[in-house]
N, C-alpha and C positions, 0 to 999 in steps of 0.2 A: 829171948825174943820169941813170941809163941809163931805159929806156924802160919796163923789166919793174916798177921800181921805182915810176915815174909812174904806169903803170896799175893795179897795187896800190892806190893811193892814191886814183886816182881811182873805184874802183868803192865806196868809202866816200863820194862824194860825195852822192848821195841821201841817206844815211844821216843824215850829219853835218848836213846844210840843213836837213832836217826838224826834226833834233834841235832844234839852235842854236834857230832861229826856233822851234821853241815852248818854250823856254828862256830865249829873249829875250821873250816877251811873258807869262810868267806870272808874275803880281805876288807871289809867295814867292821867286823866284831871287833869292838876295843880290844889293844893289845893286852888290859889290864886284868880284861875278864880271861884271857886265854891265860894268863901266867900265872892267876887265880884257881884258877881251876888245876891249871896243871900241878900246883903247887898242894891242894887241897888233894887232889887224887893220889898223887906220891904220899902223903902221910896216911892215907887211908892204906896202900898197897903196901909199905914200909913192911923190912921183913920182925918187926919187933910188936906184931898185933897181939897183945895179951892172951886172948881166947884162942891163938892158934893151935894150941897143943891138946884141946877137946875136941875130938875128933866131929863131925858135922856144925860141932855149935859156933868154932871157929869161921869157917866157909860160910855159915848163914850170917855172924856177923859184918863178916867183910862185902857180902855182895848187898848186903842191908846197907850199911855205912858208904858203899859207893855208889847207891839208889840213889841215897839220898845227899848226898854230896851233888850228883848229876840235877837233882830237884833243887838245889837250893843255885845253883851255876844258873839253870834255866832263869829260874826268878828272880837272877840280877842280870841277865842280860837286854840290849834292846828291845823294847816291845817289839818296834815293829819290824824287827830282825826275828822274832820266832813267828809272831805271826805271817809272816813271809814263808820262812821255810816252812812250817807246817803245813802251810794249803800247800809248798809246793810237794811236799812230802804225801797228801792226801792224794792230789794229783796224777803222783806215780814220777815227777819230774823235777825231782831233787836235783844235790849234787851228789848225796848217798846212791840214790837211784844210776844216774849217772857211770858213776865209778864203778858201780855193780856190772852193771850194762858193758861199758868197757873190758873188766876183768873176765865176764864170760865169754867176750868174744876174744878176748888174746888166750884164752884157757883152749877154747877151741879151735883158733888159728895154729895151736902147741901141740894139741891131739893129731890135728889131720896132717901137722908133718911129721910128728913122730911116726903117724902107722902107716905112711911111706915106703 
């Protein structure tokens, strides 16, 4: 896989994580597509990937192979379940955004009592 192609790929990765994961946790995403995906991503992560024992070429086929595993999930799931999330994702008012949101502030509710 050449290099131009990997980084293509990779500049959809933000995108894609966003997406997924608030795809993955809104209770209308068909249950079909989530067990789809999950079942699609375990054979991608599987520890028996051929190329893994080439040292980088392995790593780029796997985050390649799970770009697009995430690419092809998006493009079967409801329309207007991505477009949904993505404005709200553009927005800043995810449920990704969200859970960020929360996690930094229990990160920092952790700090100011630990240095107590």
């Amino acid at each position: 896989m050449s290099i131009g192609i990997l980084l293509k790929l990779a500049r959809g990765v933000p995108r894609y994580g966003r997406l997924v994961y608030c795809l993955f946790r809104d209770p209308r995403t068909p249950r079909w597509w989530k067990i789809g995906l999950s079942g699609a991503l375990f054979a991608v992560w599987a520890p028996f990937i051929p190329l893994d024992f080439i040292p980088i070429v392995g790593q780029m086929e796997w985050v390649a192979l799970t770009l697009l595993t995430l690419r092809f999930a998006v493009g079967r799931a409801p329309q207007y379940l991505v477009e949904e999330h993505e404005a709200a994702i553009a927005a800043g008012t995810s449920l990704f955004h969200d859970d960020i949101n929360k996690a930094r502030g229990r990160a920092f509710d952790a700090r100011t009592r630990i240095a107590r």
